[in-house]
C-alpha positions in Angstrom: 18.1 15.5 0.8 17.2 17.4 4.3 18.4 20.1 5.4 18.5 22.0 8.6 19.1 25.5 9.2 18.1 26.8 12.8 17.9 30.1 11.2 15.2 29.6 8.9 11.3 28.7 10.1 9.7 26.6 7.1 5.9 27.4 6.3 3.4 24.9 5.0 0.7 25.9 2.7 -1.9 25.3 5.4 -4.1 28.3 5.0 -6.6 28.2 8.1 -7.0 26.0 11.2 -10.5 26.6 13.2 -10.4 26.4 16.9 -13.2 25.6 18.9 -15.9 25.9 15.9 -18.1 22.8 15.1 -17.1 20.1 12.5 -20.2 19.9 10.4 -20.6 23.8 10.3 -17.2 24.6 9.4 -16.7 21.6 6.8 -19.5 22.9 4.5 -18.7 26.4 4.7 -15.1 25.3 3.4 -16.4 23.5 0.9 -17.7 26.6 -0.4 -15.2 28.9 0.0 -13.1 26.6 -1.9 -16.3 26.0 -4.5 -15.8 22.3 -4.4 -18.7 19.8 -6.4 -17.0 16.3 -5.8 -16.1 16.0 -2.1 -14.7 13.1 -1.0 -15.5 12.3 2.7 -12.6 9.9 4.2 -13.7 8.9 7.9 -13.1 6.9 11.1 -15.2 3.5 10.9 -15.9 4.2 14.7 -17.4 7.6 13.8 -19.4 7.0 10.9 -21.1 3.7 12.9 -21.0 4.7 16.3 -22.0 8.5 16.2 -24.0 10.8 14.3 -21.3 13.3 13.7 -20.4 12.1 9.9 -24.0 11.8 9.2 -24.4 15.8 10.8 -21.2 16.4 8.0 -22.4 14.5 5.2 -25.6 16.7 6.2 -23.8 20.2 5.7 -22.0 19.3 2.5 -24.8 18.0 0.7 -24.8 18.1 -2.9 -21.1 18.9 -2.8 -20.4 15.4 -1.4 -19.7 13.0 -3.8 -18.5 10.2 -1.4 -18.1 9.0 2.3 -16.0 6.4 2.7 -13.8 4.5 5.7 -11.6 1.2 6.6 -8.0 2.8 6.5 -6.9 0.6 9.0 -4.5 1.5 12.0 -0.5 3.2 10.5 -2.7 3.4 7.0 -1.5 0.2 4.8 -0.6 0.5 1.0 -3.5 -1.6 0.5 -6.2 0.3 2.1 -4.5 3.5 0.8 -4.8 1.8 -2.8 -9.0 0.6 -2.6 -9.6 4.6 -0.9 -7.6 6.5 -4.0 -9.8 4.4 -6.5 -12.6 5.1 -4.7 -11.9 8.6 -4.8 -10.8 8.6 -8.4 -14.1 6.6 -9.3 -15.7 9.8 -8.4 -13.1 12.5 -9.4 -13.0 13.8 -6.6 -11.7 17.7 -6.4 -11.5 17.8 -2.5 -10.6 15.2 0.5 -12.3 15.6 3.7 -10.6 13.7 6.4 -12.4 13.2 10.2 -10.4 11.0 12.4 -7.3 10.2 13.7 -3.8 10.0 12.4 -4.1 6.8 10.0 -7.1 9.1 8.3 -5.1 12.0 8.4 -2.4 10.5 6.8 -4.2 8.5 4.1 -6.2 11.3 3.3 -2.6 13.1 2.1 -1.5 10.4 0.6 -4.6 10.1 -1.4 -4.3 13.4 -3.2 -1.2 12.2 -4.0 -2.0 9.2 -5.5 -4.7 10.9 -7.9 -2.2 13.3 -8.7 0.4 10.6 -9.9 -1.9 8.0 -10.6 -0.8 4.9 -8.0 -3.2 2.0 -9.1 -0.7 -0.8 -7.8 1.7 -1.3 -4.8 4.8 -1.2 -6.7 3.3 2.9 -7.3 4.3 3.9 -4.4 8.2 3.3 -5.6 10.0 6.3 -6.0 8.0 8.9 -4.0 9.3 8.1 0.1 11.9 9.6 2.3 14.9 7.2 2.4 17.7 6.7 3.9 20.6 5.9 1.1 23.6 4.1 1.4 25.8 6.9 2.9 23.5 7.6 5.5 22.1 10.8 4.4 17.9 11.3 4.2 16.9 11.6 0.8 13.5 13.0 0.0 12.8 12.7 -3.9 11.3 15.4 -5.5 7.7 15.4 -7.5 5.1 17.5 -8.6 2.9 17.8 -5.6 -1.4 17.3 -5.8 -3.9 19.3 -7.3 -6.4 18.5 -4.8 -6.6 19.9 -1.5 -7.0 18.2 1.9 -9.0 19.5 4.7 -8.2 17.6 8.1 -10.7 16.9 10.8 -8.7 15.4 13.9 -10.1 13.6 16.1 -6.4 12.9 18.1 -3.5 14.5 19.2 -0.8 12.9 17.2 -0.7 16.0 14.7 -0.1 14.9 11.7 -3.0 17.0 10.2 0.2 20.2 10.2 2.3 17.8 8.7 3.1 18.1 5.0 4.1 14.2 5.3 2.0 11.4 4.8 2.8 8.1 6.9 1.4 4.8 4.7 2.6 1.3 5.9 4.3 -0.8 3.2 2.1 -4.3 4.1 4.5 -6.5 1.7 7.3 -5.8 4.2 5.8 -4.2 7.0 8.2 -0.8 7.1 6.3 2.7 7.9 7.5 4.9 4.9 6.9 8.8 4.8 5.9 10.7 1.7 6.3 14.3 1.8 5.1 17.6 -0.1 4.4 21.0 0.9 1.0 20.8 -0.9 0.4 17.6 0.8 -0.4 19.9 4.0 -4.1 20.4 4.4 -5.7 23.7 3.0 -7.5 24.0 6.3 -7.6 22.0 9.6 -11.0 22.3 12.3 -9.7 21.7 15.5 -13.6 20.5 17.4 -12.9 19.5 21.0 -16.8 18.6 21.1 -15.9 15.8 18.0 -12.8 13.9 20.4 -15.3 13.4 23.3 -16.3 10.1 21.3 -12.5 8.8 20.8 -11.4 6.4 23.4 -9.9 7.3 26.5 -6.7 4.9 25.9 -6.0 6.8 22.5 -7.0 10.5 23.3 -4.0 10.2 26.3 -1.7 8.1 24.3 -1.5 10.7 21.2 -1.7 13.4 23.8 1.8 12.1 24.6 2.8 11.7 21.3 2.6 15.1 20.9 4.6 15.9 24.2 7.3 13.8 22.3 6.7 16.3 19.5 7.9 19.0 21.7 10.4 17.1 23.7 12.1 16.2 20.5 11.8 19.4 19.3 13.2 21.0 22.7 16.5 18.7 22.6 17.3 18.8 18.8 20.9 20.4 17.8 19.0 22.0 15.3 16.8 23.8 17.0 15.8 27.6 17.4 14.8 30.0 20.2 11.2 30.2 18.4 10.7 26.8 18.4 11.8 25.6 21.9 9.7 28.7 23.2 6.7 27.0 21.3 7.8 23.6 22.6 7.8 24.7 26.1 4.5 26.5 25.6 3.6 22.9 24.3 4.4 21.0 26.7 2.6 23.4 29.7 -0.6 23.1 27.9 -0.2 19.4 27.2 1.3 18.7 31.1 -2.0 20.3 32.4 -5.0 19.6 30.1 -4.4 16.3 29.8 -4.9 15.5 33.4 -8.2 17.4 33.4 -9.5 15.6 30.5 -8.1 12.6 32.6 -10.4 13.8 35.3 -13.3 14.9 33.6 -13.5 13.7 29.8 -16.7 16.5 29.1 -14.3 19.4 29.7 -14.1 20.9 26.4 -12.0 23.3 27.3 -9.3 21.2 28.6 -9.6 19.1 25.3 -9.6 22.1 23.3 -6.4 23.7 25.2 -5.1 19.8 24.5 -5.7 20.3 20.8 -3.5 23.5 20.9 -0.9 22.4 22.7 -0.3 19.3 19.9 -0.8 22.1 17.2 2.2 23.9 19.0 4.4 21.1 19.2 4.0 20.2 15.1 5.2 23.5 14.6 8.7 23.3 14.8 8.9 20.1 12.9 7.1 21.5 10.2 9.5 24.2 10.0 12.4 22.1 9.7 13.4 21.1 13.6 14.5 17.0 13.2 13.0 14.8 15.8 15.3 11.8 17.2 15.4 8.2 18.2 11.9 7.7 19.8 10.3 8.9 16.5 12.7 6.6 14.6 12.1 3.9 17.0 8.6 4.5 17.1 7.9 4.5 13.4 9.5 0.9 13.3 7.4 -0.4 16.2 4.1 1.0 14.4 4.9 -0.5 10.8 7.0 -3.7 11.9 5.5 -4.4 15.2 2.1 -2.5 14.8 2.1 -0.8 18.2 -0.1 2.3 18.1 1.6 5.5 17.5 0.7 7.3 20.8 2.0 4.0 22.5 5.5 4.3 20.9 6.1 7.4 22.4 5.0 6.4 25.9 7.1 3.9 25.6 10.3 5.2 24.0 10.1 8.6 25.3 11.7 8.6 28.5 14.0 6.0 27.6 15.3 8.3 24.6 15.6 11.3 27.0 17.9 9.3 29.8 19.4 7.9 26.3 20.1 12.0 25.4 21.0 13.1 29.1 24.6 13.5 28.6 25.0 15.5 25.5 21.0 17.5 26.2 21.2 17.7 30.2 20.8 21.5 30.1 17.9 21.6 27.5 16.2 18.8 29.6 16.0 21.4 32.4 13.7 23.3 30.1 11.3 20.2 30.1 11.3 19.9 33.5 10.1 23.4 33.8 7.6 23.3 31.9 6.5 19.9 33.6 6.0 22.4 36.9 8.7 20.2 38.3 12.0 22.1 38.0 15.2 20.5 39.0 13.8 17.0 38.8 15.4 14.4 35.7 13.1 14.9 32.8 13.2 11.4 32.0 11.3 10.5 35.6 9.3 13.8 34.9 8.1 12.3 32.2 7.9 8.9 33.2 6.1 10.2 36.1 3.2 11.9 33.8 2.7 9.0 31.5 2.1 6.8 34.3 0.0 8.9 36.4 -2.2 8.7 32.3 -2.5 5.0 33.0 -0.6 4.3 30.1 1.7 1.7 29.2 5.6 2.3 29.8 7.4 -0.9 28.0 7.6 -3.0 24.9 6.2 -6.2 26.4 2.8 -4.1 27.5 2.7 -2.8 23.9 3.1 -6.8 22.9 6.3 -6.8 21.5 8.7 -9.8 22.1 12.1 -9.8 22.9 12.9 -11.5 19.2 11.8 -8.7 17.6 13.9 -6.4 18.8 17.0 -7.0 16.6 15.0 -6.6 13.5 13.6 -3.7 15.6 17.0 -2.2 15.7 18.2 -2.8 12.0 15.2 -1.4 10.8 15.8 1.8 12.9 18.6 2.4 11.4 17.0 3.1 8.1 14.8 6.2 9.5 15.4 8.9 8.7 15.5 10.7 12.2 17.6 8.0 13.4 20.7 10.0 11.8 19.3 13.8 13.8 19.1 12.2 17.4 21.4 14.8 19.6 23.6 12.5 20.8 25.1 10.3 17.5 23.6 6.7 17.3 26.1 5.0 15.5 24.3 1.7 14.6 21.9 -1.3 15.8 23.7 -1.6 18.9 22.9 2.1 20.1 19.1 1.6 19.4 18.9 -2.0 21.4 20.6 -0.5 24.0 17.6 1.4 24.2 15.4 -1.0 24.0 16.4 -2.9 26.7 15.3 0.1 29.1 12.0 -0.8 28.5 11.7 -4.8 27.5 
């Protein structure tokens, strides 16, 4: 079961993150530092066709790698998770290099987990998610945790590579399920603006938001900490005004870089134990059910979850508005205001869900985890389609 202590900052066992370095350079030289013979490579498609950056990687490693491989599709499906730990058990692999976004990221975790407790069939998986049990409390089973490491590449801002949970789609029944170990979190994470010049404009900005929810949710959470909202609101200044300049002028690495910080920032009091709340909840139900990007779930949800919040986290949404350079304005417009002025979408039917989904979309919310840590109480379907219906 969770817990949460504001008192107490959890650690992952995240040893290094690089900022600013080159991909290819600082991938081989962890490779050896961690004296690894059988790497295996676990990419974006886009990359490895479109670019010459996993071909400059695949260069560095050299004899080390013992495998590239890619088609984890978008929210990381059992099944693709399945063909990629084979593939990397075909070649024992005793490191995971992933270079992409968060569906990479996260497969890539789950991977070393899967070697670890040998998954071969759907039904593997069984056992090893968070859960929400029948009395409502968040139950995270317990296991021995991989033997191989995990080094993350990014290539977005959703964050996930800080994250000691892995996100894998359950395609029999379409529900996003999280699978969590502290030695799940990468050994080492290379934050290179220069690689995220090639990802798309539409999901650079959209993860870029999802990691203002980070901090948002962070920033209104009952079970928060002076540490983390200061990290938050330093989150959220970086974010608020190197996104727009990326906006302006995708080549400034600089901005990206700052961009790439700011979502490192607002990871960090999840990781150590801060709860997010319903727009997480909602938004991993729209990802695995209605299979709306991530980054789009929170541009979505985001400002409907804060007006949602308003009357029990009015004063902490002050803070946000602050740090948005707008002080004394509702956060939820703030917010709505930035996303917006992003070009990016701001309700379900943009995202392409339908009105008959949202029922299911509510029931199902319910069963997330974070659904039960949202500062003010949700109390059952209802609450979340009230929601909703903000943004139809």
């Amino acid at each position: 079961m969770f817990g949460y202590d504001a008192s107490t900052l959890g650690l992952t066992a995240t040893e290094r993150v690089h900022m600013g370095r080159r991909a290819a350079e600082t991938l081989g030289e962890e490779a050896q530092l961690l004296g690894a013979q059988r790497v295996f490579l676990l990419v974006s498609t886009t990359l490895r066709n479109s670019t010459n950056e996993i071909a400059e990687i695949e260069s560095a490693l050299g004899a080390r790698l013992a495998q590239t491989y890619d088609g984890i599709a978008a929210h990381a499906p059992r099944t693709d998770v399945l063909k990629a730990i084979e593939a990397a058990r075909s070649v024992d692999a005793d490191l995971i290099i992933t270079v992409g976004g968060g569906s990479v990221t996260d497969a890539g975790k789950v991977i070393a987990l899967g070697l670890k407790h040998n998954i071969t069939t759907h039904e593997d998986f069984e056992g090893f998610y968070v859960f929400v049990d029948d009395n409502g409390d968040t139950v995270a089973p317990v296991f021995e945790g991989p033997d191989i490491r995990v080094i993350c590449c990014p290539t977005t801002l959703s964050g996930g590579e800080f994250n000691t949970m892995g996100g894998v789609t359950d395609d029999h029944e379409n529900k996003k399920q999280g699978y969590t170990h502290r030695m799940m979190a990468p050994v080492a994470i290379v934050l290179d603006p220069a690689l995220t010049v090639h990802t798309p404009e539409w999901l650079w900005h959209s993860t870029g938001v999802r990691a203002v929810d980070h901090a948002l949710e962070s920033l209104s959470s009952n079970h928060s900490s002076y540490f983390c909202d200061g990290v938050a609101e330093s989150a959220l200044r970086l974010l608020s005004q190197a996104m727009p300049e990326v906006k302006a002028d995708p080549a400034n690495l600089d901005a990206r870089l700052r961009c790439q910080i700011g979502a490192w920032q607002s990871m960090i009091p999840i990781i150590g134990g801060v709860p997010m709340g319903a727009s997480h909840a909602i938004g991993h139900v729209l990802g695995g059910t209605a299979d709306v990007p991530h980054g789009y779930c929170s541009c979505v949800m985001a400002p409907a979850v804060l007006a949602f919040n308003k009357t029990v986290t009015g004063a902490k949404q002050n803070k946000i508005s602050n740090s948005f350079g707008r002080p004394g304005d509702d956060a939820s417009a703030v917010l709505d205001d930035f996303i917006r002025g992003l070009g990016m979408p701001r309700t379900l039917g943009e995202v392409g869900v339908t009105d008959d989904q949202l029922d299911l979309i509510a029931e199902y919310t319910m069963l997330d985890f974070w659904s039960r840590t949202n500062p003010r109480e949700i109390t059952g379907p209802a609450d979340v389609r009230s929601i909703l219906e903000q943004v139809r």
